[in-house]
Biopython code that builds the backbone (N, CA, C, O; Angstrom):
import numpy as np
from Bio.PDB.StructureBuilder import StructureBuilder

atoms = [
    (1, "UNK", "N", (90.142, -38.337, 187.765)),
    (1, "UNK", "CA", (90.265, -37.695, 189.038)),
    (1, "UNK", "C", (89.042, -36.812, 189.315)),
    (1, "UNK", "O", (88.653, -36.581, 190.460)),
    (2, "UNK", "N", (88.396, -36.283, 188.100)),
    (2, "UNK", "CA", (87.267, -34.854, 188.323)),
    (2, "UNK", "C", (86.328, -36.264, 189.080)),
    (2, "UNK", "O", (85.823, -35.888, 190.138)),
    (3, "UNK", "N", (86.098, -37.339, 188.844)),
    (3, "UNK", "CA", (84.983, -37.837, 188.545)),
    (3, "UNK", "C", (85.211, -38.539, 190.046)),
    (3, "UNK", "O", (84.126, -38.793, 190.569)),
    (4, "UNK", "N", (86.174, -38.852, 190.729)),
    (4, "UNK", "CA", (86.746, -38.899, 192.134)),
    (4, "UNK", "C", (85.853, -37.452, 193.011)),
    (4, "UNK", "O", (84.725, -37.397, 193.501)),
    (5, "UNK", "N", (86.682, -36.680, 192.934)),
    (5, "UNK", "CA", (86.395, -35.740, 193.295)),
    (5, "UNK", "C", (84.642, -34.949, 193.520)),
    (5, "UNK", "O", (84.079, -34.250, 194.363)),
    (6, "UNK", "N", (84.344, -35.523, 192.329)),
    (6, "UNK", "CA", (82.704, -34.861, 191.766)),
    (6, "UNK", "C", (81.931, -35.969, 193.155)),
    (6, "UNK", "O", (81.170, -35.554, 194.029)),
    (7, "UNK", "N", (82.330, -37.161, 193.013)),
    (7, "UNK", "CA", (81.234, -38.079, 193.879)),
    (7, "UNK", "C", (81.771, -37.722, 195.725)),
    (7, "UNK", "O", (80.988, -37.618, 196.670)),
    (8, "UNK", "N", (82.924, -37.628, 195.773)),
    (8, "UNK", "CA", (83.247, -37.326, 197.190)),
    (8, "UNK", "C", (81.937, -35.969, 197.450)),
    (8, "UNK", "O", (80.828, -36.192, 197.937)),
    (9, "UNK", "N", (82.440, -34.587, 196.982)),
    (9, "UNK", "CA", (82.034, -33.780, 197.295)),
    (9, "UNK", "C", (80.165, -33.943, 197.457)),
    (9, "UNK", "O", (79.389, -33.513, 198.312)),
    (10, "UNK", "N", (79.974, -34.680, 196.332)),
    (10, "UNK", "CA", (78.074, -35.180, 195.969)),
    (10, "UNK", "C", (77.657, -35.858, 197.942)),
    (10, "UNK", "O", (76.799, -35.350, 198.664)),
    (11, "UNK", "N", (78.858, -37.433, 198.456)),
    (11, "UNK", "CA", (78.054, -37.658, 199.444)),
    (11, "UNK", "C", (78.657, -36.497, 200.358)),
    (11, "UNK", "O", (77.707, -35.949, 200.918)),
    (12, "UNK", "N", (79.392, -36.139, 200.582)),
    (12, "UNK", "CA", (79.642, -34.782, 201.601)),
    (12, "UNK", "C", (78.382, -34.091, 201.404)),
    (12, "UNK", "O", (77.757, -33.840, 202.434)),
    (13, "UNK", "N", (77.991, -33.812, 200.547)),
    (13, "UNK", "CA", (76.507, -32.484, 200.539)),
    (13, "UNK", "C", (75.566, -33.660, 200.949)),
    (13, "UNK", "O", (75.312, -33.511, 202.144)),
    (14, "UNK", "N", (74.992, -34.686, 200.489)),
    (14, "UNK", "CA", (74.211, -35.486, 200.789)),
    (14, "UNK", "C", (73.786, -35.720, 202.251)),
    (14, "UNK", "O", (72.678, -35.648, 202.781)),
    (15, "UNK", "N", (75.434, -36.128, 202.915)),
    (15, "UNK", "CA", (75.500, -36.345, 204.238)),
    (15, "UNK", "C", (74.912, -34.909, 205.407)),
    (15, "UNK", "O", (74.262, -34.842, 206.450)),
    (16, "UNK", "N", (75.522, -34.044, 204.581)),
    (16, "UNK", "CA", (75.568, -32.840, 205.315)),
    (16, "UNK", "C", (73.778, -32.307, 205.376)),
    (16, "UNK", "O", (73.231, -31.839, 206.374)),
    (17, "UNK", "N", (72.951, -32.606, 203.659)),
    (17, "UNK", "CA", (71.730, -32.327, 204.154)),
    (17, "UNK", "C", (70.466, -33.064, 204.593)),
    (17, "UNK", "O", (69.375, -32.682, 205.017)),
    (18, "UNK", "N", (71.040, -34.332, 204.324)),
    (18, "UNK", "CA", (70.232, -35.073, 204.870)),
    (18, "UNK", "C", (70.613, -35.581, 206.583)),
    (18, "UNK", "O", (69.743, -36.112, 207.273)),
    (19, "UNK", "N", (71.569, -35.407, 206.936)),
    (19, "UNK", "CA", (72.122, -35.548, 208.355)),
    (19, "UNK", "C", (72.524, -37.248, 208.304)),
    (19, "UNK", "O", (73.223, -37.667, 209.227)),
    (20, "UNK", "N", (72.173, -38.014, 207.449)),
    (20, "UNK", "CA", (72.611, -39.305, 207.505)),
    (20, "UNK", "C", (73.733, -39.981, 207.008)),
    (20, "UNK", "O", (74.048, -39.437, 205.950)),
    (21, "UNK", "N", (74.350, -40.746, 207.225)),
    (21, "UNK", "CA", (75.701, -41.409, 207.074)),
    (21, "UNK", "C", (75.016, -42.155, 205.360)),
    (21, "UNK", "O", (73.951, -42.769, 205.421)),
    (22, "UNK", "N", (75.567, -42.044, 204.296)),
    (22, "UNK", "CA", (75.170, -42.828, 202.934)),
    (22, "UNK", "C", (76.114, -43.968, 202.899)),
    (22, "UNK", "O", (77.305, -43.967, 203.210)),
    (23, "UNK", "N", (75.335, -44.998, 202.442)),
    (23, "UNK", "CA", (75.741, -46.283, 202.522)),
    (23, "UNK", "C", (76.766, -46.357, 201.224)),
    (23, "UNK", "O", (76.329, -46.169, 200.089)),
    (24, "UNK", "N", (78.283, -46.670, 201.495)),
    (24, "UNK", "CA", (79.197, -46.719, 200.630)),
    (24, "UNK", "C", (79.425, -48.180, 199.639)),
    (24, "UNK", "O", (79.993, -49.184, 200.068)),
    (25, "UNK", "N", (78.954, -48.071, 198.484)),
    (25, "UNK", "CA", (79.796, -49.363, 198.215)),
    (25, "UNK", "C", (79.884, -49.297, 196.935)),
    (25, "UNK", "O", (78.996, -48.965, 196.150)),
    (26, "UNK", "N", (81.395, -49.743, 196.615)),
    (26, "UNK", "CA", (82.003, -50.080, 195.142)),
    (26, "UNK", "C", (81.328, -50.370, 194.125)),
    (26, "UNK", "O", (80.839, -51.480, 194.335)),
    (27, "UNK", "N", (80.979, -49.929, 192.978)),
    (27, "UNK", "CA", (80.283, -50.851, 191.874)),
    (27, "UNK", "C", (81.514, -51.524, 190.953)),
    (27, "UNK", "O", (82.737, -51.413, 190.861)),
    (28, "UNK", "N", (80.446, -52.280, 190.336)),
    (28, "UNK", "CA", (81.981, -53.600, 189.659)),
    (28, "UNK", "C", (82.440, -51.840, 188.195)),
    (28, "UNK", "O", (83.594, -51.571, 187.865)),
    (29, "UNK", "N", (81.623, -51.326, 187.861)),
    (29, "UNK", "CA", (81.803, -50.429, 187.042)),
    (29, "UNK", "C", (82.811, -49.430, 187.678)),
    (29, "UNK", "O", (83.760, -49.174, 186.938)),
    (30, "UNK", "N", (82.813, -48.828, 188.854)),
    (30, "UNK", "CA", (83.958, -48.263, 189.685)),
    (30, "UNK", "C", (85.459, -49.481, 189.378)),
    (30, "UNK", "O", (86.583, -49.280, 188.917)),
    (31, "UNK", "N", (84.955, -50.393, 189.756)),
    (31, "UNK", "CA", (86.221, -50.942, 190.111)),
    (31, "UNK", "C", (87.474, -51.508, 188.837)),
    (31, "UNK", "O", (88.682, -51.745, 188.882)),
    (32, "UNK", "N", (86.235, -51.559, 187.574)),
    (32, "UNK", "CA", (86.542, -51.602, 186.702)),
    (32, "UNK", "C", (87.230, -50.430, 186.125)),
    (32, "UNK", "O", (88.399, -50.594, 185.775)),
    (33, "UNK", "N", (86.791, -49.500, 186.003)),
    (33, "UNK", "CA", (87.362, -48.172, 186.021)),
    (33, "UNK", "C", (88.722, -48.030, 186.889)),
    (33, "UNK", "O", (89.659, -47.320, 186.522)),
    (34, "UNK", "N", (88.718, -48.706, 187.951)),
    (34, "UNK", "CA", (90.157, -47.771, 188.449)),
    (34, "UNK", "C", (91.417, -49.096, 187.817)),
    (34, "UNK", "O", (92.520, -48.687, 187.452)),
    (35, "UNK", "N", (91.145, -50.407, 187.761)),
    (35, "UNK", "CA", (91.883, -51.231, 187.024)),
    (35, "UNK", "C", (92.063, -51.040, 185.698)),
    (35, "UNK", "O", (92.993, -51.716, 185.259)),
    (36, "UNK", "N", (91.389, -50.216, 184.725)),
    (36, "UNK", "CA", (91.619, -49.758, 183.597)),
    (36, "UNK", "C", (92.553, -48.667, 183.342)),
    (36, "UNK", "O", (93.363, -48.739, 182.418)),
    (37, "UNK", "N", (92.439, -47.164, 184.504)),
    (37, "UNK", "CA", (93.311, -46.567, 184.601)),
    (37, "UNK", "C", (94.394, -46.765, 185.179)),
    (37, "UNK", "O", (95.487, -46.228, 184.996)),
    (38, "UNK", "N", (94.051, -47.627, 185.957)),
    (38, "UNK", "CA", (95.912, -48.091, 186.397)),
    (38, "UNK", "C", (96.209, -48.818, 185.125)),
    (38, "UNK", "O", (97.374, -48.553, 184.826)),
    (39, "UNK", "N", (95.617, -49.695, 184.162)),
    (39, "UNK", "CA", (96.504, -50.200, 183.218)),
    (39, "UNK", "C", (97.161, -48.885, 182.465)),
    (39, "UNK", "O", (98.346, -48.841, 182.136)),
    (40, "UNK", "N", (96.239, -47.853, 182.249)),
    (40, "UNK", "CA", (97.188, -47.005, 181.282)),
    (40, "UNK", "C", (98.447, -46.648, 181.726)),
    (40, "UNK", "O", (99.467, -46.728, 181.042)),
    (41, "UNK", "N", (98.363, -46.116, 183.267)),
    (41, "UNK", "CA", (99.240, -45.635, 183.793)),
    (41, "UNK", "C", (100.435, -46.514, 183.942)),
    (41, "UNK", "O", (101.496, -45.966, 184.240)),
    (42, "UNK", "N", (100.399, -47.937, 183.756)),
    (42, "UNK", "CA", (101.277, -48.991, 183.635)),
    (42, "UNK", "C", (102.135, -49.044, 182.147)),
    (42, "UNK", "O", (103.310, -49.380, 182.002)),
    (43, "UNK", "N", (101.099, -48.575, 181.014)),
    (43, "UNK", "CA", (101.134, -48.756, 179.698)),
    (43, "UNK", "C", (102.404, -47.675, 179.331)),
    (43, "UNK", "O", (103.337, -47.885, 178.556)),
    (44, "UNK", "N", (102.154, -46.538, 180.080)),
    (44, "UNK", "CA", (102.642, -45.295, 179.752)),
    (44, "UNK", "C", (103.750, -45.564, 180.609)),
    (44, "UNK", "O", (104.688, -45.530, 179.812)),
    (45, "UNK", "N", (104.154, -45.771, 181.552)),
    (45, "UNK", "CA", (105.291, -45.907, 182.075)),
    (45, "UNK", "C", (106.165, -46.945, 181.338)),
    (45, "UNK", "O", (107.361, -46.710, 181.160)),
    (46, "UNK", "N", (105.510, -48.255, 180.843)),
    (46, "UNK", "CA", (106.111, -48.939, 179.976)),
    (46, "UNK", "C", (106.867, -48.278, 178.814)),
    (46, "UNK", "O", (108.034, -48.317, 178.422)),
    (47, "UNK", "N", (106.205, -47.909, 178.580)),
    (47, "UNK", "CA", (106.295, -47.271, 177.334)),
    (47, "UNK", "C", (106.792, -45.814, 176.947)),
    (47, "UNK", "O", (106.459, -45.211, 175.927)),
    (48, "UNK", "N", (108.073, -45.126, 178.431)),
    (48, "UNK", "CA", (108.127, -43.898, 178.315)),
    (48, "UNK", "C", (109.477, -43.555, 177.105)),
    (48, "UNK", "O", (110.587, -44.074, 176.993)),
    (49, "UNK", "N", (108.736, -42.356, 176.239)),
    (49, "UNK", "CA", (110.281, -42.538, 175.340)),
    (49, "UNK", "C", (109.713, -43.091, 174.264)),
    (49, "UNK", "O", (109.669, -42.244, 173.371)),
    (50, "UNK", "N", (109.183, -44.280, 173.871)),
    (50, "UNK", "CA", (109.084, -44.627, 172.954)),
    (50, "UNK", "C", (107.678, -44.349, 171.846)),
    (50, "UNK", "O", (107.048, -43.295, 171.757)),
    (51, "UNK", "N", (107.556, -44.981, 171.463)),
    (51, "UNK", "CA", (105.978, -44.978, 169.957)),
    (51, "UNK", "C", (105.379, -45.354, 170.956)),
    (51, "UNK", "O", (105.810, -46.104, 171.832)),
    (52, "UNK", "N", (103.813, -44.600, 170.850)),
    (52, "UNK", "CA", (102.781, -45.533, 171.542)),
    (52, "UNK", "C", (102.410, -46.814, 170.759)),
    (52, "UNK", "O", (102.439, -47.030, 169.548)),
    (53, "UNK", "N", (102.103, -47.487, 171.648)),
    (53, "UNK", "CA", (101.780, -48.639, 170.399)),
    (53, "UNK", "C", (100.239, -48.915, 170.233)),
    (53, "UNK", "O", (99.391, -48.485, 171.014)),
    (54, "UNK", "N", (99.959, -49.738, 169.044)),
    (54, "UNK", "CA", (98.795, -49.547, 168.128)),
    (54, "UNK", "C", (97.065, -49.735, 169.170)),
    (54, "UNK", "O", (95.932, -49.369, 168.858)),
    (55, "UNK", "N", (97.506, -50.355, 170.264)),
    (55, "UNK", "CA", (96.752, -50.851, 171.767)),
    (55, "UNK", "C", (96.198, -49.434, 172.440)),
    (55, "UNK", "O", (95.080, -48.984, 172.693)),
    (56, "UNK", "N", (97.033, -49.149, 172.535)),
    (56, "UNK", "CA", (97.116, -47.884, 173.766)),
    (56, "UNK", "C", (96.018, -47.155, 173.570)),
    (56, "UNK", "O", (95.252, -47.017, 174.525)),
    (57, "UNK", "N", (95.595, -46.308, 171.829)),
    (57, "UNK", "CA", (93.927, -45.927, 171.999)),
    (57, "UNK", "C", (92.944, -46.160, 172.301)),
    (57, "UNK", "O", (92.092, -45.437, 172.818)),
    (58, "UNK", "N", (92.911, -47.442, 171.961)),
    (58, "UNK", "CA", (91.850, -48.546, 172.531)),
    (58, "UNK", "C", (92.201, -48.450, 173.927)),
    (58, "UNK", "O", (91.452, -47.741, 174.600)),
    (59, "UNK", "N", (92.769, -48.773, 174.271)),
    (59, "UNK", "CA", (92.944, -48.920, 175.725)),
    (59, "UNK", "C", (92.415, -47.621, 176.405)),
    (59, "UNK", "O", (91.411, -47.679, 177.114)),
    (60, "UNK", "N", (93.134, -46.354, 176.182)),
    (60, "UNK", "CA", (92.337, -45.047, 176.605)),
    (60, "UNK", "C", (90.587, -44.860, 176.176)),
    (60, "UNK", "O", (89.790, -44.190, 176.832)),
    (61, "UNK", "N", (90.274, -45.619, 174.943)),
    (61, "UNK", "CA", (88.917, -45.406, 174.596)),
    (61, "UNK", "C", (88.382, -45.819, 175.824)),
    (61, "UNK", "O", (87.757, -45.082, 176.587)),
    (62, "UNK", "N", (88.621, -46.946, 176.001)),
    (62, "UNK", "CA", (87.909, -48.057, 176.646)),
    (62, "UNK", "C", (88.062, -47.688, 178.147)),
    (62, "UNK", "O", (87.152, -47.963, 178.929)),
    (63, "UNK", "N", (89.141, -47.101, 178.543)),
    (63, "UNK", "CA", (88.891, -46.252, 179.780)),
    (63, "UNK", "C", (87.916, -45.442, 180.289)),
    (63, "UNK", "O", (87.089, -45.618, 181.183)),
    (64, "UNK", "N", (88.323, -43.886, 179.063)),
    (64, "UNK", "CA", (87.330, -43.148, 179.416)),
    (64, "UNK", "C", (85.766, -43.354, 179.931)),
    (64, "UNK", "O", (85.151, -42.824, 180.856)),
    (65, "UNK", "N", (85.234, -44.721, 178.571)),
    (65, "UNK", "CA", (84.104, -44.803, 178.669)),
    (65, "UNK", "C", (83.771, -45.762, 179.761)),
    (65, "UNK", "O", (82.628, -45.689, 180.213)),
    (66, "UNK", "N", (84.539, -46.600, 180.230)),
    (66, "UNK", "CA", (84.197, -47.183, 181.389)),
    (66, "UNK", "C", (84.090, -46.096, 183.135)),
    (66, "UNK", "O", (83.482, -46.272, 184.191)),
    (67, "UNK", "N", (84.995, -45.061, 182.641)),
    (67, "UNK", "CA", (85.302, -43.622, 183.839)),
    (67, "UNK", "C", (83.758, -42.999, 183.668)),
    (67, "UNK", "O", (83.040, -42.653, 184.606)),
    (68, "UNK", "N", (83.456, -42.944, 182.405)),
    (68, "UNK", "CA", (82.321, -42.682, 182.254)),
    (68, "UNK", "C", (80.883, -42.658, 182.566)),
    (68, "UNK", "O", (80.056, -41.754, 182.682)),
    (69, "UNK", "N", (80.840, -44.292, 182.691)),
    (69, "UNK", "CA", (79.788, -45.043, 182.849)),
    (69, "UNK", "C", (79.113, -45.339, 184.387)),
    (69, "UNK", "O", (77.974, -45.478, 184.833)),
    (70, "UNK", "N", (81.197, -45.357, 185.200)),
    (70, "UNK", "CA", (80.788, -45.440, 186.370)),
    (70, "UNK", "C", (80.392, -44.066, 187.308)),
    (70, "UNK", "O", (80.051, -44.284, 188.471)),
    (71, "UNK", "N", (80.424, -42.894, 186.903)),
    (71, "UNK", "CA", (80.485, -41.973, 187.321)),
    (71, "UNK", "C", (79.005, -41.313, 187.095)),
    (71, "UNK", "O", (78.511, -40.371, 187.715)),
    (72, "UNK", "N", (78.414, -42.117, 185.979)),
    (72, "UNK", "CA", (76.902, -41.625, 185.963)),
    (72, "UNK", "C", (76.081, -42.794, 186.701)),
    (72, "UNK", "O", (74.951, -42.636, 187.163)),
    (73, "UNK", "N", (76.806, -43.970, 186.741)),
    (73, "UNK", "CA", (76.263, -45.107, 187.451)),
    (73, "UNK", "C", (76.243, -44.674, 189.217)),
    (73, "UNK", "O", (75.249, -45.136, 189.778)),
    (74, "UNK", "N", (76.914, -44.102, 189.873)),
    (74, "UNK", "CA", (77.321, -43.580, 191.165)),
    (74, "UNK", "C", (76.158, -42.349, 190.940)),
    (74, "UNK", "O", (75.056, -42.475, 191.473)),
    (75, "UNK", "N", (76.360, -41.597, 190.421)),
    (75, "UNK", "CA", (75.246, -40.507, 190.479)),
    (75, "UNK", "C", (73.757, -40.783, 190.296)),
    (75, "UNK", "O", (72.836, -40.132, 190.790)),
    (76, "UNK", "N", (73.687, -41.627, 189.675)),
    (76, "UNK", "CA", (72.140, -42.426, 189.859)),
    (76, "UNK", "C", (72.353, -42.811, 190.776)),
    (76, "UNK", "O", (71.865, -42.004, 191.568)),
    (77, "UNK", "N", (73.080, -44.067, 191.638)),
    (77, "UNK", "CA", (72.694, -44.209, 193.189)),
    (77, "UNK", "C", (72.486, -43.256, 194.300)),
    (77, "UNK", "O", (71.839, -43.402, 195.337)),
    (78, "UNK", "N", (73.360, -41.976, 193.749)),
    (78, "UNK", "CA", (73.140, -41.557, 195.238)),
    (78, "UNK", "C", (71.586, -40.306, 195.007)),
    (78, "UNK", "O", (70.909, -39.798, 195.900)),
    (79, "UNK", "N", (71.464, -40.155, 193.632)),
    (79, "UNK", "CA", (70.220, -39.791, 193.224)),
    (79, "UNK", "C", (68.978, -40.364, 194.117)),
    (79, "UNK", "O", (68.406, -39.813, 195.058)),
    (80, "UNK", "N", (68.671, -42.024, 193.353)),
    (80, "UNK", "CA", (68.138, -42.727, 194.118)),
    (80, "UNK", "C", (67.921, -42.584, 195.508)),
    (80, "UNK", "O", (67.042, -42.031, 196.170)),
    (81, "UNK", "N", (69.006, -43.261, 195.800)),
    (81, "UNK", "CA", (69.578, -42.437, 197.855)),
    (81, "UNK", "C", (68.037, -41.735, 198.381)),
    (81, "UNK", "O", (66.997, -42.101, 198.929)),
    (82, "UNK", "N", (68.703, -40.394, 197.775)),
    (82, "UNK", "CA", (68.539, -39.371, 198.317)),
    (82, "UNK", "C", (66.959, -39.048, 197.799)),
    (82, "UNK", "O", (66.316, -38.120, 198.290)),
    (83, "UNK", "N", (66.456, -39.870, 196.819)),
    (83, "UNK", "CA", (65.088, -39.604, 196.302)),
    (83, "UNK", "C", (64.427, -40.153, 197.881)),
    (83, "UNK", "O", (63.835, -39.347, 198.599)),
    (84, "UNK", "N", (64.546, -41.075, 198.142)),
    (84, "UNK", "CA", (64.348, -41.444, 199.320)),
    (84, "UNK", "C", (64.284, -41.077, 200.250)),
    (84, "UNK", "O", (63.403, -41.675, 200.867)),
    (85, "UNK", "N", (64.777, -40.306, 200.846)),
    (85, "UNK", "CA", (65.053, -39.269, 201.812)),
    (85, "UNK", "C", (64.480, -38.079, 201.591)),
    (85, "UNK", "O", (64.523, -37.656, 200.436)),
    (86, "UNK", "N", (63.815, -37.268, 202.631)),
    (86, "UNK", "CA", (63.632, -35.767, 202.623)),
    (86, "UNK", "C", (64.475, -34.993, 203.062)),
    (86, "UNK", "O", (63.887, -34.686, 204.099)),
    (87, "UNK", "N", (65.689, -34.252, 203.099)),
    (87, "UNK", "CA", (66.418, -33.407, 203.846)),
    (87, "UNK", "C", (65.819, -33.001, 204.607)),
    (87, "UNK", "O", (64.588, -32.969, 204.586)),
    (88, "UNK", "N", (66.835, -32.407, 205.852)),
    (88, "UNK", "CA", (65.971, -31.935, 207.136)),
    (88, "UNK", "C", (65.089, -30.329, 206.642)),
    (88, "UNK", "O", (64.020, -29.738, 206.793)),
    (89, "UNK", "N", (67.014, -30.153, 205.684)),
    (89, "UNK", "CA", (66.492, -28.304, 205.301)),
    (89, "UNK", "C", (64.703, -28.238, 204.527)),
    (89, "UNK", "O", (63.943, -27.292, 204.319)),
    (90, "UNK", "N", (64.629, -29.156, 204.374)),
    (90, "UNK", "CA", (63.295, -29.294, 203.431)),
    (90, "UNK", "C", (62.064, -29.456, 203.558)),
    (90, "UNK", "O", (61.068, -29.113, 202.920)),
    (91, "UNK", "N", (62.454, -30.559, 205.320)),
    (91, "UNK", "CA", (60.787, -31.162, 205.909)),
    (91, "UNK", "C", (60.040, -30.220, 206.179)),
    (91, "UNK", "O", (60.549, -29.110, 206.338)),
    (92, "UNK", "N", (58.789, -30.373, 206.293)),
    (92, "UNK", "CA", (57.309, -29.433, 206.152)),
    (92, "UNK", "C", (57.826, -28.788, 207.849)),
    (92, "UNK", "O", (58.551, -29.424, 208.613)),
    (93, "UNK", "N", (57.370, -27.718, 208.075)),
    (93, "UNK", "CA", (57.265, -27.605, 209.550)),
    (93, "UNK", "C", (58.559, -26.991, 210.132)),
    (93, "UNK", "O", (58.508, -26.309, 211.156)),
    (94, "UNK", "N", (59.580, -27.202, 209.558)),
    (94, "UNK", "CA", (60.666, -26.314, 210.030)),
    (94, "UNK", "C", (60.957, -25.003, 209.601)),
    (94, "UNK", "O", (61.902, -24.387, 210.093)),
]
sb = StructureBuilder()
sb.init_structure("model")
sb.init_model(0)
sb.init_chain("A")
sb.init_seg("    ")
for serial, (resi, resn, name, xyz) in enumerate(atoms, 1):
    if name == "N":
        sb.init_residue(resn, " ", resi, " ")
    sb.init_atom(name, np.array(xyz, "f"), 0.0, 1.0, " ", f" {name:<3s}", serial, name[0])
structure = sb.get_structure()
């Protein structure tokens, strides 16, 4: 969820100082990520009450680091982005 949250707020400032609309789009690493956490959240409901079973770490490993991956993968794009761009607050002359 932080990692939801962290990229919303990133193009909100982006948008806000560069004045331009940022081009939105899914990476397979995002998307992978949110089909991984919905499996846990499937796993765990399966599974309420009982032993976790021997899967389930792996399964959270393999989450995190995919939550991981895409969340520094998104922050390099909008890095990129924005390398590109001069903010207005910034251009010479104002």
């Amino acid at each position: 969820m932080i990692r939801d949250v962290v990229i919303v707020v990133g193009y909100l400032m982006i948008s806000f100082f560069t004045g331009e609309r940022v081009p939105v789009r899914p990476s397979y690493l995002g998307k992978s990520s949110t089909v991984l956490q919905l499996a846990c959240v499937i796993a765990v409901l399966a599974r309420a009450g009982n032993a976790w079973p021997f899967y389930f770490n792996a399964l959270l490993i393999v989450t995190v680091a995919v939550t991981a991956a895409s969340f520094v993968h998104y922050m390099y794009r909008g890095l990129v982005w924005l390398r590109s761009r001069e903010p207005e607050m910034f251009a010479k002359g104002s």
